[in-house]
Backbone as CSV, one residue per row, in Angstrom:
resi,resn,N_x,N_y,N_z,CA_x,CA_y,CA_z,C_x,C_y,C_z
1,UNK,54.677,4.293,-30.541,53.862,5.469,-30.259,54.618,6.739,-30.628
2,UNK,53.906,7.678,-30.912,54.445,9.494,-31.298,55.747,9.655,-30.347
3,UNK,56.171,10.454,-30.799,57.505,10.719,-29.650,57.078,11.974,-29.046
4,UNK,55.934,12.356,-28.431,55.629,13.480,-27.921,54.581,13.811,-26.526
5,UNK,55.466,14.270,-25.563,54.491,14.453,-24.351,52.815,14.515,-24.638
6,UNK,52.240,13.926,-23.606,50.510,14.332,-23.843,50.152,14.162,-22.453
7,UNK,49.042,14.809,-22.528,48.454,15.059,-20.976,46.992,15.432,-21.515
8,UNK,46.255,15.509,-20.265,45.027,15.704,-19.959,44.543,17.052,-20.968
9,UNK,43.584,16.932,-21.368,42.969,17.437,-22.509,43.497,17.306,-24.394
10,UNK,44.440,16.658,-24.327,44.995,16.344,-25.790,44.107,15.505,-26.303
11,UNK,43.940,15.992,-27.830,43.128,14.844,-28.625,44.045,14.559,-30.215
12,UNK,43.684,13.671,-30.930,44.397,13.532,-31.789,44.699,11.567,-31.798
13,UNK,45.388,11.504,-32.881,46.242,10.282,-33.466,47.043,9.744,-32.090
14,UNK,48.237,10.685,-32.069,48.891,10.014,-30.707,48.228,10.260,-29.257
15,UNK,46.806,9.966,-29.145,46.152,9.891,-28.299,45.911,8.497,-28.552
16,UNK,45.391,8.462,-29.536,44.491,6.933,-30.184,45.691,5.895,-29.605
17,UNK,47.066,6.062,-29.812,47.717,5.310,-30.283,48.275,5.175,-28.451
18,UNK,48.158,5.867,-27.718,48.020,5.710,-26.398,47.349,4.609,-25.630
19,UNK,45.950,5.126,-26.176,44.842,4.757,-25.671,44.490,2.578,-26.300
20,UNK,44.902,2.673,-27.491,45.194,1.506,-28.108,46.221,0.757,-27.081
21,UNK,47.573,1.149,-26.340,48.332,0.694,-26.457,48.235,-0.207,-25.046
22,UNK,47.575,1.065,-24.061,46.858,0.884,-22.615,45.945,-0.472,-22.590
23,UNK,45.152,-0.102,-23.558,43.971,-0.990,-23.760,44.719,-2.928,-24.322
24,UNK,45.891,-2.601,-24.658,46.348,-3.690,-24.993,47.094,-4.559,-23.782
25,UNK,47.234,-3.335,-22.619,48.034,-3.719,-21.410,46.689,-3.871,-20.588
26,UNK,45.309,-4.176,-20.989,44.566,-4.627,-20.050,43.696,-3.500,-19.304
27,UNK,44.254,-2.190,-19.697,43.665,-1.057,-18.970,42.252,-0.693,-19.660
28,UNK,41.405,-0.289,-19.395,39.922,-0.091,-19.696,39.975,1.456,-20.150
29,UNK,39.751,1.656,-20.923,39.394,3.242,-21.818,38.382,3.310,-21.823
30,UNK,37.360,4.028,-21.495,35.770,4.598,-21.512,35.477,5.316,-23.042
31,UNK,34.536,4.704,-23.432,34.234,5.004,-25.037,34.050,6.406,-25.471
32,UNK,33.688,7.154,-24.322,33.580,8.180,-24.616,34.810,9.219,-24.896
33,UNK,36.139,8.507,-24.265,37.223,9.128,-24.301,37.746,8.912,-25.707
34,UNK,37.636,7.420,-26.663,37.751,6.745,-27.543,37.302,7.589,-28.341
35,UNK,36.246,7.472,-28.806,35.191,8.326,-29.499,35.606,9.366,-30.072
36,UNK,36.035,10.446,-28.884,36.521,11.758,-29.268,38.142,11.976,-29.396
37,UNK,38.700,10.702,-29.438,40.212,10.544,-29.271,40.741,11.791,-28.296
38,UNK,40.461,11.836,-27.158,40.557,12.451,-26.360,41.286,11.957,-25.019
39,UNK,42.320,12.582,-24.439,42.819,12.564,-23.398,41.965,12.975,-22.164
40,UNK,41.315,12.262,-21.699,39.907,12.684,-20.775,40.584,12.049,-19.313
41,UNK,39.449,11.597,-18.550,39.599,11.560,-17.448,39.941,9.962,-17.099
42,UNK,39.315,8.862,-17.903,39.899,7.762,-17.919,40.565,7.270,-18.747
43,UNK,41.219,8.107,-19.952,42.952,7.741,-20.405,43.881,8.372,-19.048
44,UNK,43.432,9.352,-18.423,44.491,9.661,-17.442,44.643,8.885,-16.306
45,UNK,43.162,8.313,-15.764,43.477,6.841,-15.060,44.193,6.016,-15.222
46,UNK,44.056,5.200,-16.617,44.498,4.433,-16.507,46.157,4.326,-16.738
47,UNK,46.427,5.634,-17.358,47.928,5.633,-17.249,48.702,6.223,-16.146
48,UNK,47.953,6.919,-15.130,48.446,6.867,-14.270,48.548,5.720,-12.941
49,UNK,47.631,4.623,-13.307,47.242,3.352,-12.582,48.833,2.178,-13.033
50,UNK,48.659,2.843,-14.602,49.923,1.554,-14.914,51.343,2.765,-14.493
51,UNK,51.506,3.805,-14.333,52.929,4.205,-14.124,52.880,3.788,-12.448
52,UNK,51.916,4.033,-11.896,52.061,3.271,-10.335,52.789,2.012,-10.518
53,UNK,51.744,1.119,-11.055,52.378,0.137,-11.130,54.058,-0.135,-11.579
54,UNK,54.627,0.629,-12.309,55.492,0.333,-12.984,56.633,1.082,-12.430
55,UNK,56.153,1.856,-10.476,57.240,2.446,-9.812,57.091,3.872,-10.486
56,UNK,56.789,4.311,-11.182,57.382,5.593,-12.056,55.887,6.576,-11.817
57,UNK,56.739,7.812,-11.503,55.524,9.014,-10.993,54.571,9.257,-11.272
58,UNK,53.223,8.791,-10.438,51.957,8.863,-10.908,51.635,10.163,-11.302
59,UNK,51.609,10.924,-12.553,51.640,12.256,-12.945,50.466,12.121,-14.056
60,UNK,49.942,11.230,-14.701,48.876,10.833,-15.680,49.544,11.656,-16.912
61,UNK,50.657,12.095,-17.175,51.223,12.452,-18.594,52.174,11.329,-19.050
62,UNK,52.273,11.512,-20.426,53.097,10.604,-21.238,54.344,11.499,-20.984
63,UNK,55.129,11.064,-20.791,56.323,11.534,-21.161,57.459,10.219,-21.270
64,UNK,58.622,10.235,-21.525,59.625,10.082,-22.178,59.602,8.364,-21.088
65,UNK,59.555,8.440,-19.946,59.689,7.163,-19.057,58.656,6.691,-19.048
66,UNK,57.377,7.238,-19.314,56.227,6.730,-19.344,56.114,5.599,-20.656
67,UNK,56.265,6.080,-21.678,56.377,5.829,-23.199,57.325,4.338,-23.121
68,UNK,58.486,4.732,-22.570,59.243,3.447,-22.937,59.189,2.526,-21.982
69,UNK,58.126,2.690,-20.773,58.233,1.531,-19.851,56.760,1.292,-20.269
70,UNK,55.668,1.623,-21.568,54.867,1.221,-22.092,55.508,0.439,-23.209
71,UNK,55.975,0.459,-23.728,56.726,-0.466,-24.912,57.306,-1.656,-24.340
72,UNK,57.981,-1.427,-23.200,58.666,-2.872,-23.429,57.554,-3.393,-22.224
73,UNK,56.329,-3.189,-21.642,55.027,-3.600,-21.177,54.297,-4.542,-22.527
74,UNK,54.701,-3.878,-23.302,53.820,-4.396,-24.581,54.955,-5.343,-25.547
75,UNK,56.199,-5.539,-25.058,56.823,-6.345,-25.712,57.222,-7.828,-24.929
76,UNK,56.902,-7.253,-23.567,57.001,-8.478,-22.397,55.493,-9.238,-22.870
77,UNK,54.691,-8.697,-23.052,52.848,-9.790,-23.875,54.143,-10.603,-25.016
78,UNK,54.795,-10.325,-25.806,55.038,-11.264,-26.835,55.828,-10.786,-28.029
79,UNK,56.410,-11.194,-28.744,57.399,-10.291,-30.107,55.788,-10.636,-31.077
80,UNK,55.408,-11.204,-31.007,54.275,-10.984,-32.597,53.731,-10.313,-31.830
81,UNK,52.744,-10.204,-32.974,51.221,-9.174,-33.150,50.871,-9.302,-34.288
82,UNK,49.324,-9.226,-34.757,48.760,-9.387,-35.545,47.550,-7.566,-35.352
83,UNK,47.553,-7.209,-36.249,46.392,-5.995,-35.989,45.618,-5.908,-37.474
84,UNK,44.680,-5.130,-37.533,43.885,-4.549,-38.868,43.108,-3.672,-38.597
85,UNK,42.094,-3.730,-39.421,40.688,-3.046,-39.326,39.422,-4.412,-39.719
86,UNK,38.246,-3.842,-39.142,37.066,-4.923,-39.305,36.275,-3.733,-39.622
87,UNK,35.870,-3.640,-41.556,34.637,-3.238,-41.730,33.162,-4.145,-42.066
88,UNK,32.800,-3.062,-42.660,31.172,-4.121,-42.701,31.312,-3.810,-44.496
89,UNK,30.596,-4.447,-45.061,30.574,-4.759,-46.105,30.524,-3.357,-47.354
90,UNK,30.089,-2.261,-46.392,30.176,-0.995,-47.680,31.615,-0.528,-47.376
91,UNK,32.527,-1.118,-46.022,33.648,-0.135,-46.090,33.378,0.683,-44.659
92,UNK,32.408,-0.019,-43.969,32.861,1.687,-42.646,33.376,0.478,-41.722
93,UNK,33.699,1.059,-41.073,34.441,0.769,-39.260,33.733,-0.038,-38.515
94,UNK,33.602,-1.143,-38.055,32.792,-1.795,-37.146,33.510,-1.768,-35.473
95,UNK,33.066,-0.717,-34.322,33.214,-0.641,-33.444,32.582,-2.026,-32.336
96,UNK,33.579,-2.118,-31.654,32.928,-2.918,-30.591,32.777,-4.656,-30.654
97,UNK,33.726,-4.651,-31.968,33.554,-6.099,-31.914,34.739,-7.106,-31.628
98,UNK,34.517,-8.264,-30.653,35.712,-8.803,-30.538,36.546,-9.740,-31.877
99,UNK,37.667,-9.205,-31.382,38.535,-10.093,-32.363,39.311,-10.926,-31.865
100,UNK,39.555,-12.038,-32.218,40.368,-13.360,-32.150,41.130,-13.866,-32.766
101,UNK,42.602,-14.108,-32.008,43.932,-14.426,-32.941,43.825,-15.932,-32.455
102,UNK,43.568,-17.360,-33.906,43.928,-18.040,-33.515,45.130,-18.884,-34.046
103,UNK,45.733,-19.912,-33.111,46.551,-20.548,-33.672,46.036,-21.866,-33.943
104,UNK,45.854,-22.476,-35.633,45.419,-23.826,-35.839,46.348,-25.105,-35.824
105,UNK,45.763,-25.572,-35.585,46.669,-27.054,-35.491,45.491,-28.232,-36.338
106,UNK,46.490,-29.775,-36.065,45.595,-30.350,-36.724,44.034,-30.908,-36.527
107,UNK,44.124,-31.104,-34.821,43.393,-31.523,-34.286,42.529,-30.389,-32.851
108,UNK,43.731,-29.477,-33.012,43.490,-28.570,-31.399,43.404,-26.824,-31.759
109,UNK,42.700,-26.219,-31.969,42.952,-24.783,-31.882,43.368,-23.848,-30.468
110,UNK,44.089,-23.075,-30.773,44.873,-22.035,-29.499,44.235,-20.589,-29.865
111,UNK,43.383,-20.200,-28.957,43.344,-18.465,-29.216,44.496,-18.049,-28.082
112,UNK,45.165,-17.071,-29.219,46.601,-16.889,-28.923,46.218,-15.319,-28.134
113,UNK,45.034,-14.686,-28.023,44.783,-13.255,-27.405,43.488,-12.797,-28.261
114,UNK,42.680,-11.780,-27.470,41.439,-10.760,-28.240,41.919,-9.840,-27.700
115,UNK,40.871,-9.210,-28.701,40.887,-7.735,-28.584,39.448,-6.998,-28.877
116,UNK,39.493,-5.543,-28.559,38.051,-4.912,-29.649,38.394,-4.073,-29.985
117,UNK,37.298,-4.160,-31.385,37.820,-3.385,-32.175,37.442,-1.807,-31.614
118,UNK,38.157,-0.451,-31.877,37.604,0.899,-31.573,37.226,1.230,-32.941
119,UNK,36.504,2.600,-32.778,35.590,3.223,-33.165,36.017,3.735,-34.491
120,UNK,37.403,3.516,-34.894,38.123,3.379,-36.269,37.810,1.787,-36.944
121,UNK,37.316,1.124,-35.943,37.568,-0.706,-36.395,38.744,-1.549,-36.350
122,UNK,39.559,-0.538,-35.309,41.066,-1.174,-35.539,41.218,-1.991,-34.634
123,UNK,41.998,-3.344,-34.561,42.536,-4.304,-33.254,44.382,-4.297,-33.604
124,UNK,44.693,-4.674,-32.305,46.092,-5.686,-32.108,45.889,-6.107,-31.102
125,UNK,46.674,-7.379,-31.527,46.670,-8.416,-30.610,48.354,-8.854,-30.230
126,UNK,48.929,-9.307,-29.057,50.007,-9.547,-29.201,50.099,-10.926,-28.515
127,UNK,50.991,-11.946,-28.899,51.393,-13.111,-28.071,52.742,-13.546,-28.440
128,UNK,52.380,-14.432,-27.543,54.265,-15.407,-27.093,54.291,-16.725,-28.197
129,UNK,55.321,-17.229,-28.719,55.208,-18.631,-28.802,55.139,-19.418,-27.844
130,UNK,55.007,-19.158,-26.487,54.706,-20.367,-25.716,53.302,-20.885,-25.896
131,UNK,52.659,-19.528,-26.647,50.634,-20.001,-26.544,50.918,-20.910,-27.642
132,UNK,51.907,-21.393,-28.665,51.432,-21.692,-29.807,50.665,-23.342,-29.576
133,UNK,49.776,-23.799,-30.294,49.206,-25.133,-29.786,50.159,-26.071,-29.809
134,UNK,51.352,-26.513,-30.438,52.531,-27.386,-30.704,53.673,-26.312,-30.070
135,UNK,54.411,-27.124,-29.153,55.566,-26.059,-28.672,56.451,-25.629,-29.424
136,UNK,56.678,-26.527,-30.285,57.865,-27.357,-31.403,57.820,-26.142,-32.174
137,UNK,56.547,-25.355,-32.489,56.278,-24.631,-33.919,56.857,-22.968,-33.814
138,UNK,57.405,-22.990,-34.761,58.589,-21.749,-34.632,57.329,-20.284,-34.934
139,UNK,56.063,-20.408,-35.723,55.517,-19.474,-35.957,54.448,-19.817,-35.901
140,UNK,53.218,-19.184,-35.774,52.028,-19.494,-35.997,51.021,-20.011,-36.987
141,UNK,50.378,-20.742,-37.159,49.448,-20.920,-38.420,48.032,-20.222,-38.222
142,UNK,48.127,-18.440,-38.337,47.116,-17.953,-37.857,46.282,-17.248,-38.018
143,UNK,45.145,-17.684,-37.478,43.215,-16.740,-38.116,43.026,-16.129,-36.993
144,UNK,42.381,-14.876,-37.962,41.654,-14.326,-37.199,40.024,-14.164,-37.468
145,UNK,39.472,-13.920,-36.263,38.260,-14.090,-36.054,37.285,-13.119,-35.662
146,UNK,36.343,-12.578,-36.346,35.456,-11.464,-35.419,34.169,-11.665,-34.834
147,UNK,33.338,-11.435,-33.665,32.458,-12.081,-33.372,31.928,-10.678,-32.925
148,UNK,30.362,-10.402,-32.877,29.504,-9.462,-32.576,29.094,-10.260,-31.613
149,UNK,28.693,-10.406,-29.951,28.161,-11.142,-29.312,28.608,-12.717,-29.622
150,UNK,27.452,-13.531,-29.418,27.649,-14.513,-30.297,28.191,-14.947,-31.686
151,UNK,27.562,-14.149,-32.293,27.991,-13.932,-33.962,28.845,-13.763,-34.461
152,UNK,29.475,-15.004,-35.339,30.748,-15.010,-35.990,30.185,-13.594,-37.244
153,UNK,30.952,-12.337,-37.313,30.544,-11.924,-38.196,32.051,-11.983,-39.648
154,UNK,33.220,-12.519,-39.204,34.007,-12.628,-40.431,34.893,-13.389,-39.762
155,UNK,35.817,-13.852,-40.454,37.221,-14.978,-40.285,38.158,-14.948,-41.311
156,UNK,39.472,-14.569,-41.114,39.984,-14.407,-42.553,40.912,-16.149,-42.875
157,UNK,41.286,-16.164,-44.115,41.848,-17.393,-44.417,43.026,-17.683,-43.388
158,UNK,43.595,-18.810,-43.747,44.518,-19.199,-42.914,45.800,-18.752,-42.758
159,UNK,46.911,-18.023,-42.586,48.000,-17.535,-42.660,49.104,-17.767,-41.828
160,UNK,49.495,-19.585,-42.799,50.559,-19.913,-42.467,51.732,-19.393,-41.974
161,UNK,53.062,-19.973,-40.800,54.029,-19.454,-40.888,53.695,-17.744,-40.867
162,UNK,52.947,-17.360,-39.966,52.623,-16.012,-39.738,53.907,-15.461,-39.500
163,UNK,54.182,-14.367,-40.220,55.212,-13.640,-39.717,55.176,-12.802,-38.373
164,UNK,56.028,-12.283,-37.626,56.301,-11.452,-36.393,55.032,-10.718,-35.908
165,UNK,55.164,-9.604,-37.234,53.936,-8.666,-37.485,53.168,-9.061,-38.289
166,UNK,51.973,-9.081,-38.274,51.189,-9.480,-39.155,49.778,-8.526,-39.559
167,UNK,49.448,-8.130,-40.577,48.611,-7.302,-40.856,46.827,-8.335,-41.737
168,UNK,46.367,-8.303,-40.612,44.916,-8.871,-41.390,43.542,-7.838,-41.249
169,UNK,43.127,-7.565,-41.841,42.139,-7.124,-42.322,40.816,-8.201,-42.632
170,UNK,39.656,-7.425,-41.795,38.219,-8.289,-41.870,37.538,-7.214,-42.549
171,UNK,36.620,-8.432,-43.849,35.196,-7.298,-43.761,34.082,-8.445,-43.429
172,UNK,33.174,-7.714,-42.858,31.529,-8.818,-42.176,30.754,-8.428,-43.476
173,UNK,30.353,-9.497,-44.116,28.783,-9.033,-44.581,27.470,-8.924,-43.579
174,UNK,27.473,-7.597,-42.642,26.787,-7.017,-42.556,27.321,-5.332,-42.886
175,UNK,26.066,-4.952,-42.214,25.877,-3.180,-42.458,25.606,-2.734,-40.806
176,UNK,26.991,-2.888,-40.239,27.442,-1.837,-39.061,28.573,-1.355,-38.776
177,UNK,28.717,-0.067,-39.676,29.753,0.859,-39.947,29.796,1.946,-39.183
178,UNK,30.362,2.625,-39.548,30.709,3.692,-39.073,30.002,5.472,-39.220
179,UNK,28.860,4.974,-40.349,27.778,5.858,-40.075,27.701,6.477,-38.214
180,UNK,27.256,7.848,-38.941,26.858,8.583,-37.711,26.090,8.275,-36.489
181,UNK,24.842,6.976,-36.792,23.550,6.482,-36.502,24.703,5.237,-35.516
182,UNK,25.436,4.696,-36.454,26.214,3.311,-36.020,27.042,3.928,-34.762
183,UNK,27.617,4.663,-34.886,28.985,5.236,-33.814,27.923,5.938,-32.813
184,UNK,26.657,6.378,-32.770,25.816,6.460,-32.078,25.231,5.734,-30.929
185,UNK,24.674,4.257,-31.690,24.450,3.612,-30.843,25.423,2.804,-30.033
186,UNK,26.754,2.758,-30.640,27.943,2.091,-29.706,28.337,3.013,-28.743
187,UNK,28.120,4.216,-28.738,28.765,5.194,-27.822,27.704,5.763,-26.546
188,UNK,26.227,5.262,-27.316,25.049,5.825,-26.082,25.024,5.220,-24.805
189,UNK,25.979,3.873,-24.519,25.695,3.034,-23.351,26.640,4.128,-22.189
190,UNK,27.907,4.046,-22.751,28.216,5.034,-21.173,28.018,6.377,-21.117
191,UNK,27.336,6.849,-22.347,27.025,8.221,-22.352,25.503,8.597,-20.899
192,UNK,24.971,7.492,-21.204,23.734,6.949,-20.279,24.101,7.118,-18.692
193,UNK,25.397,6.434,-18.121,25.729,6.299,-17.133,24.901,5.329,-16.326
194,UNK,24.002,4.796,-16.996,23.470,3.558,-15.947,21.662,4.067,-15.984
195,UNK,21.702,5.338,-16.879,20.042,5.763,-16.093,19.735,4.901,-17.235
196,UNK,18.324,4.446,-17.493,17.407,3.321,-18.418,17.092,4.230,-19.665
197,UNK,17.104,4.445,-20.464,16.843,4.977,-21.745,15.309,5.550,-21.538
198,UNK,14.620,4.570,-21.293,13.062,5.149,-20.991,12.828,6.195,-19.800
199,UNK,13.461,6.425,-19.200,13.570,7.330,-18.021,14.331,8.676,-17.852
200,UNK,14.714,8.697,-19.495,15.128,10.093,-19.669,14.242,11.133,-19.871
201,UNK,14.248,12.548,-19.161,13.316,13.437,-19.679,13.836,14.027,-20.812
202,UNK,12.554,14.864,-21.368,13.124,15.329,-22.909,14.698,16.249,-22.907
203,UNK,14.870,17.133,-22.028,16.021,17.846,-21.492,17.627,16.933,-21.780
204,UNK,16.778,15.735,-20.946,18.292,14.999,-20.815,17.942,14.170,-22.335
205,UNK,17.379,14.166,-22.743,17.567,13.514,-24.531,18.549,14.244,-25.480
206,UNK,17.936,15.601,-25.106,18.819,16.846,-25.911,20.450,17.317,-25.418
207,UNK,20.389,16.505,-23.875,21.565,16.535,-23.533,22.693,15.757,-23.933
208,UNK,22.434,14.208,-24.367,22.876,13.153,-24.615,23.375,13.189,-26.152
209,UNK,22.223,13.970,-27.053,22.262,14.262,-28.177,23.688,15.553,-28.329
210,UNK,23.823,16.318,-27.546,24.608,17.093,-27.659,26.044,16.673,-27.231
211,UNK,26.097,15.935,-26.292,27.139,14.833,-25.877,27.823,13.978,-26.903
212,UNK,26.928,13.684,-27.596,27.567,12.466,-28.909,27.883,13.507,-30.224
213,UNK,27.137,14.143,-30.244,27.729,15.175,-31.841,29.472,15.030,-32.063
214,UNK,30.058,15.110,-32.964,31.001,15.226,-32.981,31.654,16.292,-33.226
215,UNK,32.891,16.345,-32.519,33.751,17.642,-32.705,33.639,18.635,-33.253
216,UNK,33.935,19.638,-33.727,33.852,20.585,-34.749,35.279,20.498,-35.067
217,UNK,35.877,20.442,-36.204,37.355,20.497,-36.788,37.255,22.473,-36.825
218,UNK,38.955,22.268,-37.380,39.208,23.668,-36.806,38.319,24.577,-38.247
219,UNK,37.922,23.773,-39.504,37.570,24.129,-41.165,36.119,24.327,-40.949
220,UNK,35.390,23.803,-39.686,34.091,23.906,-39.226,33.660,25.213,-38.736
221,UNK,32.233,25.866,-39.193,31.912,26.603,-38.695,32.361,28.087,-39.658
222,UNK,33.418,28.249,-40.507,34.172,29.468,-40.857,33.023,29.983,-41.257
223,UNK,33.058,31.688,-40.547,32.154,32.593,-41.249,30.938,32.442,-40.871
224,UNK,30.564,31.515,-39.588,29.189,31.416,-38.881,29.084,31.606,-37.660
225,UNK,28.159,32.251,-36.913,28.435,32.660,-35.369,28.341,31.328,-34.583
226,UNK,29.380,31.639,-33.315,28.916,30.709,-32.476,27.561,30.233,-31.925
227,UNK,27.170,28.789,-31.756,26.732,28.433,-31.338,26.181,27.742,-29.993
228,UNK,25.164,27.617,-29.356,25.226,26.879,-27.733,25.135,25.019,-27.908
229,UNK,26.234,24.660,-27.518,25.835,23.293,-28.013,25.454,22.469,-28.040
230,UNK,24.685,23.060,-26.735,23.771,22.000,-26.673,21.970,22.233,-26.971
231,UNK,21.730,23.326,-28.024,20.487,23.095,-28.833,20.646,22.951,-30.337
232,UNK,20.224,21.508,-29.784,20.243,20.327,-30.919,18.699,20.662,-31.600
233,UNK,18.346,20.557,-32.641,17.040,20.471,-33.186,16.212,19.684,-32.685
234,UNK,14.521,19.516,-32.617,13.745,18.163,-32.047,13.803,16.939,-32.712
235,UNK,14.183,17.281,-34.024,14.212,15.832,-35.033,15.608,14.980,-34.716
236,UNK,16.865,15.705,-34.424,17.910,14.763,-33.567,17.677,14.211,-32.070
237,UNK,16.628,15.421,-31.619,16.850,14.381,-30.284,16.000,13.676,-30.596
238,UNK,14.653,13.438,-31.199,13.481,12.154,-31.334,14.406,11.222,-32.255
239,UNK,14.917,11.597,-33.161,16.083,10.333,-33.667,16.725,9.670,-32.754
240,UNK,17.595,10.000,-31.552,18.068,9.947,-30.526,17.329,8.485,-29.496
241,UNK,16.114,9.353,-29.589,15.103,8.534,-28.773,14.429,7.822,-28.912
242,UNK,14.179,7.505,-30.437,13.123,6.565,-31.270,14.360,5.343,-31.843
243,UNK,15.445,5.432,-32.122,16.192,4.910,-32.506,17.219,4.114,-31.736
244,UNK,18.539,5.120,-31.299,19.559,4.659,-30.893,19.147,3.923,-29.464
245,UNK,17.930,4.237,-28.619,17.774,4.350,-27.510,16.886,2.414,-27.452
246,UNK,16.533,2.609,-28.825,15.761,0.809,-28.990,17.162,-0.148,-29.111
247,UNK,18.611,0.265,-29.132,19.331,-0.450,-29.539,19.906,-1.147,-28.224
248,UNK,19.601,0.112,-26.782,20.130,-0.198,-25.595,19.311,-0.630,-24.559
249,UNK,18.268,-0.711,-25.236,16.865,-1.803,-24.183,15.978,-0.931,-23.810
250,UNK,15.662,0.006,-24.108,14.481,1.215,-24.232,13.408,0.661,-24.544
């Protein structure tokens, strides 16, 4: 991870790489924090849940003891790892899908750890040789696997004698990328908070809609007045509502 303090309201790369690392120690990141690579209110949970745990001052910032009693958290899971990206067949990001490290044998397969993928499409996975299916076997013989629900959507070849680190890369022949529409409907479930899609009034459509927009970079906007941000046009929020909202049982 970055070598640099972070706290509550930071967004950026060494957020991601936080939030990845938590999520690998079992801690739950809320998509919405994901999304906006944002230091929000449940990246600060959960790292202040694991520095409890780990004796060291529940303060919810990264700093210097935080960082390295996250590393060797993540080196006690195992010396390998396997990570990538899972796109869909034009090339975008497939959020939300599990991935599976396995170890083959001749007769017995071992899933050696999952993961899901975030909103970049990225996984790691880490394990021990004790998971390996033969004790005997000094390295892994190992696939990985991506599944949408049920749905195997890719599997890459076999990769013998896996080294330590291992870098695999999936693409699915399908088409759920990372389009605006796609990162939409993966992000509308906790944006919702539990109310039913059909039971939103038009207000809270335009609210939800304004909720998911993304960021403005700092190159955004030059030379145009501010805006209120949350009036969205009627054709995004009926997109909103005709669309993303059929994906979550509307």
């Amino acid at each position: 991870m970055s070598n640099i303090i972070l706290r509550s309201g930071d967004r950026g790369v060494a957020v991601v790489e936080l939030q990845r690392a938590l999520a690998s120690l079992g801690r739950t990141i809320d998509a919405g924090d994901r999304r906006r690579k944002l230091f929000g209110t449940a990246t600060a949970t959960a790292l202040r849940e694991f520095q409890a745990e780990r004796s060291l001052p529940p303060t919810a910032e990264l700093d210097d003891a935080s960082r390295d009693a996250i590393e060797r958290a993540l080196r006690e899971l195992g010396p390998y790892s396997v990570g990538g990206c899972l796109t869909d067949r034009e090339g975008e990001p497939i959020a939300g899908a599990t991935i599976y490290a396995i170890d083959l044998d001749l007769r017995r397969d071992q899933v050696l750890g999952k993961a899901e993928t975030d909103l970049d499409g990225l996984y790691e996975i880490r394990y021990s040789p004790e998971q390996f299916a033969r004790a005997e076997k000094g390295t892994a013989d190992l696939v990985v696997r991506a599944m949408l629900g049920d749905t195997r959507i890719a599997e890459s070849t076999t990769r013998f004698d896996a080294p330590e680190t291992a870098r695999v890369d999936l693409r699915a022949e399908v088409l759920r990328g990372g389009t605006e529409y796609a990162q939409l409907v993966a992000s509308i479930e906790p944006v919702l908070d539990g109310v039913t899609p059909g039971d939103l009034t038009e207000a809270e459509i335009t609210f939800v809609a304004a909720d998911l927009a993304p960021p403005k970079t700092a190159d955004d906007g030059i030379n145009e007045p501010e805006q209120d941000p949350y009036l969205h046009d009627s054709v995004l929020a009926q997109e909103l509502f005709d669309r993303a909202m059929t994906e979550v049982g509307a």
